[in-house]
C-alpha angles and dihedrals in degrees: 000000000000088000079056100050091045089055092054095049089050101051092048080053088051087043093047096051091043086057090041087063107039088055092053096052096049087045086061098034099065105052091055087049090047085054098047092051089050091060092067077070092062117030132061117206134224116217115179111188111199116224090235144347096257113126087246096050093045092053088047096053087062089043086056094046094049085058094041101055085038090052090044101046085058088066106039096049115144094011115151097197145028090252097064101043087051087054091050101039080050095057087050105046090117090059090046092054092040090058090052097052095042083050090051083043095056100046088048094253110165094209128073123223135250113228119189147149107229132146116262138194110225131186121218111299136180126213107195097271100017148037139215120207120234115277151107101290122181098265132206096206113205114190119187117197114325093340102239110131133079120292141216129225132199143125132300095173115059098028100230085136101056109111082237096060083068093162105323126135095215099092084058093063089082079076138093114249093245098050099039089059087056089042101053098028102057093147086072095060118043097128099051095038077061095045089047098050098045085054090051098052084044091062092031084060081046099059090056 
């Protein structure tokens, strides 16, 4: 009787401290996640689509994306928000997509570019010094060509993928602390990037 009683109470106890932790990892879940749903507010994406996965198609992509962040970062300029770089990235599509086919002209490519603001699902992506959680972003689309090759994602806004950004942690500053710190410090959080991707594909699926 008494061996009974002392495996129920230890398996209560087993039951307790399994509730215990999974309370503490969903109290400090959700406020990362809270966090990363909140950078979607603040960044627009840059999304370059290669018309096809030939060596030559694939060097001309980056060549295109070169022209393209140069050209963007012209226009937004002095924004304080994503909303207002998107406006203004919006106003200047036609000069963005100027900049891609003069790019393609110049490199003899036979086929024009596609330049366009949208909304995008992303996955968890690092970007050398710096990660962005899963999630929709405000996205300037760029599609060479047919748009059959493999792409490549980073930031417009703000600009952590112009050749000038180099390392800095100016460009971050756009950011919210909170945020920035997830931003700029991925290595401390491996196990919740993943939590919150996998949340994310989950609504995403969701979505339809």
């Amino acid at each position: 009787m008494k061996a009974l009683e002392h495996r129920e109470k230890r398996n209560l106890l087993g039951k307790a401290l399994v509730c215990g932790f999974v309370l503490a990892v969903v109290a400090s879940f959700f406020p990362f996640a809270a966090a990363c749903g909140g950078l979607p507010e603040n960044v627009v994406r840059l999304h370059v689509v290669a018309h096809s996965d030939s060596g030559e198609d694939q060097a001309v992509k980056l060549k295109v994306r070169d022209a393209v962040l140069q050209e963007a970062s012209r226009w937004y300029e002095g924004a304080q928000s994503m909303e207002e770089a998107s406006s203004l990235l919006c106003t200047h599509l036609e000069s963005l997509g100027e900049a891609a086919r003069e790019t393609l002209e110049e490199q003899g490519m036979d086929y024009s570019a596609k330049v366009q603001m949208t909304e995008m699902y992303f996955p968890t992506r690092d970007y050398g010094s710096f990660r962005l959680p899963a999630g929709r972003y405000r996205t300037l689309r760029v599609t060479l060509g047919e748009g059959k090759g493999h792409n490549w994602w980073c930031v417009v806004f703000p600009s952590l993928c112009l050749p000038a950004a180099g390392d800095g942690e100016e460009p971050l500053l756009a950011l919210p602390e909170t945020e920035r710190e997830i931003v700029k410090s991925p290595q401390g959080y491996q196990v919740k990037f993943k939590a919150v991707e996998l949340w994310e594909a989950l609504r995403e699926w969701l979505r339809g």
